[in-house]
C-alpha positions as a Markdown table, in Angstrom:
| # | Residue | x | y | z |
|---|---|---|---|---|
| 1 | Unk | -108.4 | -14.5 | 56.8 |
| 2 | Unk | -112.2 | -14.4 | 58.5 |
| 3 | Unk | -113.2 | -10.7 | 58.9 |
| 4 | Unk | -115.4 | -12.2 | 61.2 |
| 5 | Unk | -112.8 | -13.3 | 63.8 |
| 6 | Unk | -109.7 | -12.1 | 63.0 |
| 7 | Unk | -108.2 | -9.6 | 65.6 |
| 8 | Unk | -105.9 | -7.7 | 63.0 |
| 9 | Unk | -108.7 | -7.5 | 60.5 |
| 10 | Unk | -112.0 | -7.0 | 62.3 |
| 11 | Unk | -115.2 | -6.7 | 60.1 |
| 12 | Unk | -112.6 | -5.3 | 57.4 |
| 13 | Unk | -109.2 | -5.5 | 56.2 |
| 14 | Unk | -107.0 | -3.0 | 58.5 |
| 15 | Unk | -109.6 | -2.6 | 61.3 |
| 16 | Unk | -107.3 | -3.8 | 64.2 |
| 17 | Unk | -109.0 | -4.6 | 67.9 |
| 18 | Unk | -108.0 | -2.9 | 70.6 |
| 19 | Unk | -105.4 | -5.0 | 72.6 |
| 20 | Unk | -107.8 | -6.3 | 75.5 |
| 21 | Unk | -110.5 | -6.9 | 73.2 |
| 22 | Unk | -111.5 | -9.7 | 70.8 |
| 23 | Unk | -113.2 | -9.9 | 67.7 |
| 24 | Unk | -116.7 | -11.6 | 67.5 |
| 25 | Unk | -118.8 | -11.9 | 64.9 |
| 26 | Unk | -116.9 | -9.0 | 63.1 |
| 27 | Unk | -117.1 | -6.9 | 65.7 |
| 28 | Unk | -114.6 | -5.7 | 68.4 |
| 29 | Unk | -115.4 | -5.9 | 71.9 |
| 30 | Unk | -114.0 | -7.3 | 75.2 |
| 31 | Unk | -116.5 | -10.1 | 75.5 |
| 32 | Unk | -116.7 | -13.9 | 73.9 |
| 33 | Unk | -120.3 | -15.6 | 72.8 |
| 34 | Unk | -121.0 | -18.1 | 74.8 |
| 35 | Unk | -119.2 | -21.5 | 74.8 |
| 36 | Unk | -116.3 | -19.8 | 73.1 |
| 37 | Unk | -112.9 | -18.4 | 75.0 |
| 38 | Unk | -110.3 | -15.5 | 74.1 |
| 39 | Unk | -107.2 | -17.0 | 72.3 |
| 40 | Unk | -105.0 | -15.0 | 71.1 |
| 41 | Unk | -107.4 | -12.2 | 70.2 |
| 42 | Unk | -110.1 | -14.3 | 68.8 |
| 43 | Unk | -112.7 | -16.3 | 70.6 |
| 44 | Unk | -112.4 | -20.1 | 70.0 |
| 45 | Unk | -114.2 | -23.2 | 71.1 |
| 46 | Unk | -112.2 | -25.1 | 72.9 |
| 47 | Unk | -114.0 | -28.4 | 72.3 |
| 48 | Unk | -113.0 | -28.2 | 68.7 |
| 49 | Unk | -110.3 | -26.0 | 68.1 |
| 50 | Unk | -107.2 | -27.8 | 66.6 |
| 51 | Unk | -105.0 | -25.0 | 68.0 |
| 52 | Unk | -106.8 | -24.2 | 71.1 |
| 53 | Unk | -108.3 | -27.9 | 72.3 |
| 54 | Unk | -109.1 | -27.5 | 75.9 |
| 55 | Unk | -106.9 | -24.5 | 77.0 |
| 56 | Unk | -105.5 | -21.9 | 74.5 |
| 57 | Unk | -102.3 | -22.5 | 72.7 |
| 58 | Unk | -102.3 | -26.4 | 73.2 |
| 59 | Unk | -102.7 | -27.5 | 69.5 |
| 60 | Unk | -103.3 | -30.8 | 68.0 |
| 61 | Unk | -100.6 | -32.6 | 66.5 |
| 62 | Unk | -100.8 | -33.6 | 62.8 |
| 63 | Unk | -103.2 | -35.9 | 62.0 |
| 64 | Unk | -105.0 | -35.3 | 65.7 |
| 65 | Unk | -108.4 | -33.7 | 65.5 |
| 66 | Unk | -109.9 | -31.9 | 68.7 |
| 67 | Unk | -112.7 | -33.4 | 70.0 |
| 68 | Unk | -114.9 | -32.6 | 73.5 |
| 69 | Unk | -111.5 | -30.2 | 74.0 |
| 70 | Unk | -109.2 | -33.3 | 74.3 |
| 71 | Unk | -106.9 | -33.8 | 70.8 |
| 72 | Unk | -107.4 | -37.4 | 69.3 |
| 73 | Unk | -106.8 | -39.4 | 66.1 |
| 74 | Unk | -109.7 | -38.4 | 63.6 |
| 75 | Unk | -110.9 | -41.5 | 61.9 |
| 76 | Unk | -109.9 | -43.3 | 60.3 |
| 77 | Unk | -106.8 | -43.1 | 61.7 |
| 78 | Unk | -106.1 | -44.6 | 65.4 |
| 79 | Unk | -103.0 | -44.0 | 67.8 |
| 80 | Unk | -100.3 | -46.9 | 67.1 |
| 81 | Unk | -97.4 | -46.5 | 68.7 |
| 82 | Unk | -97.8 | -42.8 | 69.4 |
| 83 | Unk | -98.9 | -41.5 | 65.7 |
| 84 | Unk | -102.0 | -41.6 | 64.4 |
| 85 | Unk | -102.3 | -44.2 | 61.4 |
| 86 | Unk | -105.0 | -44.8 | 59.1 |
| 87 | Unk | -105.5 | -49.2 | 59.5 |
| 88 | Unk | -107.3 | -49.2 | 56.3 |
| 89 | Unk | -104.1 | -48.9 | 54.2 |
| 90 | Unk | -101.4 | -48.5 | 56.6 |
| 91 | Unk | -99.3 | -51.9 | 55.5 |
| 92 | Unk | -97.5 | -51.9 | 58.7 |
| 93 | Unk | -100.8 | -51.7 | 61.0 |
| 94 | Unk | -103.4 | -53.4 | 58.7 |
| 95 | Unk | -106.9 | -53.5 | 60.6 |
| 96 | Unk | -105.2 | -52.6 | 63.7 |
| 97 | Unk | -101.9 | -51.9 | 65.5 |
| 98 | Unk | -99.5 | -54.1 | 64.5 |
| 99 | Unk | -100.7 | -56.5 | 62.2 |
| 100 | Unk | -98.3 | -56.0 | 59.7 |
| 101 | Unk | -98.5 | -57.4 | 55.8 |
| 102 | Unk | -96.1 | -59.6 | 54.5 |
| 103 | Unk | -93.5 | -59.2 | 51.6 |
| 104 | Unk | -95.3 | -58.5 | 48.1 |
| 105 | Unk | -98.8 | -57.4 | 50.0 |
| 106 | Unk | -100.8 | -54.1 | 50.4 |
| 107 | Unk | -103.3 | -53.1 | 53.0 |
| 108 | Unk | -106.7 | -53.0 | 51.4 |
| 109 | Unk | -109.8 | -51.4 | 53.4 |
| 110 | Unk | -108.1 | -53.2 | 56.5 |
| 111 | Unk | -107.1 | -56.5 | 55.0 |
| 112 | Unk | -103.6 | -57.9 | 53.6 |
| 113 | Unk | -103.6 | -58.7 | 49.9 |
| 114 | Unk | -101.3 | -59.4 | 47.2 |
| 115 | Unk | -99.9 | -56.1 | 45.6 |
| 116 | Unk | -99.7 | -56.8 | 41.7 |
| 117 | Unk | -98.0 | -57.7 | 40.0 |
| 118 | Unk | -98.7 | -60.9 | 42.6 |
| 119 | Unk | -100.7 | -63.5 | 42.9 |
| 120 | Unk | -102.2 | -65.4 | 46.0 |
| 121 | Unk | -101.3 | -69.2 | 46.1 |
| 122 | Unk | -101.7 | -71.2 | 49.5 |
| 123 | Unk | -101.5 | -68.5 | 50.9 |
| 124 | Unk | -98.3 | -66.8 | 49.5 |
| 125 | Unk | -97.7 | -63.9 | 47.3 |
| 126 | Unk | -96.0 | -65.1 | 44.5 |
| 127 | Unk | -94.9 | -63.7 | 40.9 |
| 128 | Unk | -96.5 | -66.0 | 38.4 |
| 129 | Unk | -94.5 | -65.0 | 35.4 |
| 130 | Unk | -91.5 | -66.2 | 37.3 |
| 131 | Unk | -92.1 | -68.7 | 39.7 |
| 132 | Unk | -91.2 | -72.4 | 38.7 |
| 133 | Unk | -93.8 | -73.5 | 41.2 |
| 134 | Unk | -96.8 | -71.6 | 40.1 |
| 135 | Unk | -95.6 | -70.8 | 36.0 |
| 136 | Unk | -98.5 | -68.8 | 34.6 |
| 137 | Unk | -101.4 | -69.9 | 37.6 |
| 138 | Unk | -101.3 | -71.1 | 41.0 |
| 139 | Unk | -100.0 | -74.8 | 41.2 |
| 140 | Unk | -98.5 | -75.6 | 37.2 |
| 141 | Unk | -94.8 | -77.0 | 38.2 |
| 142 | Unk | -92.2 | -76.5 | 35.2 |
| 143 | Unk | -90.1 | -79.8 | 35.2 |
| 144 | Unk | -86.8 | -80.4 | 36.6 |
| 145 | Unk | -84.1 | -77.9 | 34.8 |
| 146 | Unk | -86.8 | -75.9 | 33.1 |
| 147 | Unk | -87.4 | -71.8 | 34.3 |
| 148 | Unk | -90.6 | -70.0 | 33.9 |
| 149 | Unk | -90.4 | -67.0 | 32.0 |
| 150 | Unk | -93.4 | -64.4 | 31.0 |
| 151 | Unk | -95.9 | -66.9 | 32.7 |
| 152 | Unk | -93.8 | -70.3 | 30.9 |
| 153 | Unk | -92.1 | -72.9 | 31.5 |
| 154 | Unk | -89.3 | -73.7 | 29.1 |
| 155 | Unk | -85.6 | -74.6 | 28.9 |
| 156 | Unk | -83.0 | -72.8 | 30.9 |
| 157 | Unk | -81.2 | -70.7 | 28.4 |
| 158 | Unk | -78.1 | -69.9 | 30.2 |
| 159 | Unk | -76.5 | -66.6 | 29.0 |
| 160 | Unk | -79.0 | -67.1 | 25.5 |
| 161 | Unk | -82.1 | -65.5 | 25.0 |
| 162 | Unk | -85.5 | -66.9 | 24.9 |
| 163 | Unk | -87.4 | -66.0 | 21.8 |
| 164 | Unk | -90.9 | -67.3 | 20.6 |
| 165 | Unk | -90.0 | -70.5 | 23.3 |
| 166 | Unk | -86.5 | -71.5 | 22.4 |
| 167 | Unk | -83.2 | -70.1 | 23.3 |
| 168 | Unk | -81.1 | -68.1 | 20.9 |
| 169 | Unk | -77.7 | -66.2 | 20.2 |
| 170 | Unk | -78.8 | -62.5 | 19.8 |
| 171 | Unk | -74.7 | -62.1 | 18.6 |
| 172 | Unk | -75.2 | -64.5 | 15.6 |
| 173 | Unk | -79.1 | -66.0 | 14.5 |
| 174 | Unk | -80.3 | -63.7 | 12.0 |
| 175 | Unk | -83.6 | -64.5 | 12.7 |
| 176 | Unk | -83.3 | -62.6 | 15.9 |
| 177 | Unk | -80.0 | -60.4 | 15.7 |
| 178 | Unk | -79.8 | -57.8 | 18.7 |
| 179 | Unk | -83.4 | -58.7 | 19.3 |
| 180 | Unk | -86.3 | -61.0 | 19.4 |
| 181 | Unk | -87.9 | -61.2 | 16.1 |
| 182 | Unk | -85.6 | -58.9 | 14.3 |
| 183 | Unk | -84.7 | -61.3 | 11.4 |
| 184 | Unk | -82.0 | -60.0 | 8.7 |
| 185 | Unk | -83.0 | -59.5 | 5.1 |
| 186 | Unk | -82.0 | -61.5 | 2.4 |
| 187 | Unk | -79.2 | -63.4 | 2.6 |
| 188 | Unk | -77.3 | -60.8 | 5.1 |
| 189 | Unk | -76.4 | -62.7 | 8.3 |
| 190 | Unk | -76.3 | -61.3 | 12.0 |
| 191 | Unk | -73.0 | -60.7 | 13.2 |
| 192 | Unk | -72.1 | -59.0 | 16.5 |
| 193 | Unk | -76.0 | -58.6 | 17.1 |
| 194 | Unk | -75.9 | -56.1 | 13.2 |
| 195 | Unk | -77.2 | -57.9 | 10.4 |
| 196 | Unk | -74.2 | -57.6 | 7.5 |
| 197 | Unk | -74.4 | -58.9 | 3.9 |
| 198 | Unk | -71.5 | -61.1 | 2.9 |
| 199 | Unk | -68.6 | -60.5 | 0.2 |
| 200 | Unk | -69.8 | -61.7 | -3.2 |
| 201 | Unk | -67.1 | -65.0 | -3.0 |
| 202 | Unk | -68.8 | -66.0 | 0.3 |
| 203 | Unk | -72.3 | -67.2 | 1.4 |
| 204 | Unk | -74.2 | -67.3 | 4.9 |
| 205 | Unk | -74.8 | -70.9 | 6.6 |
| 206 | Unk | -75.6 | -70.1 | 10.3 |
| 207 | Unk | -75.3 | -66.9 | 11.1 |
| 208 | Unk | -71.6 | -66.5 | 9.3 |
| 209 | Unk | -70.3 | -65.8 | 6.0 |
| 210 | Unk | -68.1 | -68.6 | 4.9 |
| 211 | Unk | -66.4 | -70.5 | 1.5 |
| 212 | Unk | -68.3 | -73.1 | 0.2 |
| 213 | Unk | -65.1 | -74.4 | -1.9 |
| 214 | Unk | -62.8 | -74.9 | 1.2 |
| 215 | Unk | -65.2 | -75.2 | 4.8 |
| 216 | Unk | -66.0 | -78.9 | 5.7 |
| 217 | Unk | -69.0 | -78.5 | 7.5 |
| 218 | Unk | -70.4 | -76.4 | 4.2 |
| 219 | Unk | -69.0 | -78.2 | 1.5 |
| 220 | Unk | -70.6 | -77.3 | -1.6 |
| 221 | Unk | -73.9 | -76.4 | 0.2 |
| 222 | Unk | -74.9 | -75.1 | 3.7 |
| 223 | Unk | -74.8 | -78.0 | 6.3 |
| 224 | Unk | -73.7 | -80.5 | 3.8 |
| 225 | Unk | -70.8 | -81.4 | 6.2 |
| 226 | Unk | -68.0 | -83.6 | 4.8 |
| 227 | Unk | -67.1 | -86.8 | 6.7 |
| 228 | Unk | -64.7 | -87.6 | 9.2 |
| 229 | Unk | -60.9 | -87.8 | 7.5 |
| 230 | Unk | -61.9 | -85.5 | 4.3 |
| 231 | Unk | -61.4 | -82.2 | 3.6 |
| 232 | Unk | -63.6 | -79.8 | 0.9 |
| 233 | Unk | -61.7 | -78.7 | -2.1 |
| 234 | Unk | -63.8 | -77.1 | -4.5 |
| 235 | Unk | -66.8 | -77.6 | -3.0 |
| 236 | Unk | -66.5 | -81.0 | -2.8 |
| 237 | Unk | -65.5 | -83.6 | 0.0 |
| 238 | Unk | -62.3 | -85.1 | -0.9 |
């Protein structure tokens, strides 16, 4: 409260005007300074008061500043479309009522620009660790059936993951089993995206546990395939 205006608490806390007077300069009495008006038991100035601008009771409106007794939008904001709006970062009236920003930009001291995580190219916000037309800068083109990914071009790796620049099965490689980088240890392999160590009659050829003595494409070895029309049998193509 100000003990110096306040009807209810004139000069002090309790000390109430009378109800025909007003309260001026801490003081009680039944006339205003000059320049100022009675308003619900205070004297105002009515060239600047947000809730007595011009006459008593007519308040300013959010946003609306009183000025020369007439309410108005204080800068920086201006009156678009009936509310006052501040141009220097409104996105919708950029600079002025009405200019709008496009998709993917912010309002900057008045002026459209790209909102990160975008990038201006010809003209157009665009995402450069996505887009296949500007992969990593404005301009770079990945080639025909190739995606950019994290600011790359590379192969499209269909439901696989791209690890390190190459696609893999999360489910099975147990260089990256349930994650990029997350290799197995030893000789366990990755199965269902959990590295798992294989029974002691079994070995681990990519990503599975399997029988060298009877499975043709690890005959003996890992990747040692046998040929068409033969079958493994010890370990060995027969």
């Amino acid at each position: 409260m100000d003990l110096s205006s306040d009807p209810a608490h004139c000069g002090a806390c309790g000390d109430a005007c009378g109800s025909d007077q007003v309260c001026a300069a801490g003081v009680c009495g039944g006339e205003c300074a000059e320049g100022t008006t009675p308003c619900d038991g205070a004297c105002v100035d009515l060239s600047t008061s947000g809730l007595h601008c011009g006459a008593c009771g007519v308040a300013c409106a959010a946003g609306e500043a009183c000025e020369g007794g007439r309410c108005g939008c204080s800068a920086p904001r201006v009156e678009c479309g009936g509310s006052c709006v501040d141009v220097q970062s409104d996105a919708v009236h950029c600079g002025g009522c009405g200019a709008s920003c496009a998709s993917g930009e912010t309002c900057v001291e008045g002026a459209c620009a790209c909102e990160a995580p975008y990038s201006s190219c010809d003209g157009t916000c665009v995402d450069l660790r996505g887009d296949p037309d500007h992969c990593g800068a404005c301009g770079v083109t990945c080639d025909p059936g190739q995606v950019c990914v994290d600011s790359a071009c590379g192969a499209d790796c269909g439901d696989a993951t791209r690890c390190g620049g190459a696609c893999v099965d999360l489910e099975r490689d147990a260089a990256h089993c349930g994650a990029c980088d997350a290799a197995c240890p030893g000789d366990q392999v990755c199965v269902a995206g959990a590295c798992a160590a294989c029974d002691a009659s079994l070995s681990a050829c990519d990503g599975a546990c399997t029988n060298l003595l009877s499975d043709p494409r690890h005959c003996g070895a890992c990747d040692n395939a046998c040929p068409a029309g033969r079958r493994c049998r010890g370990g060995a193509c027969r």
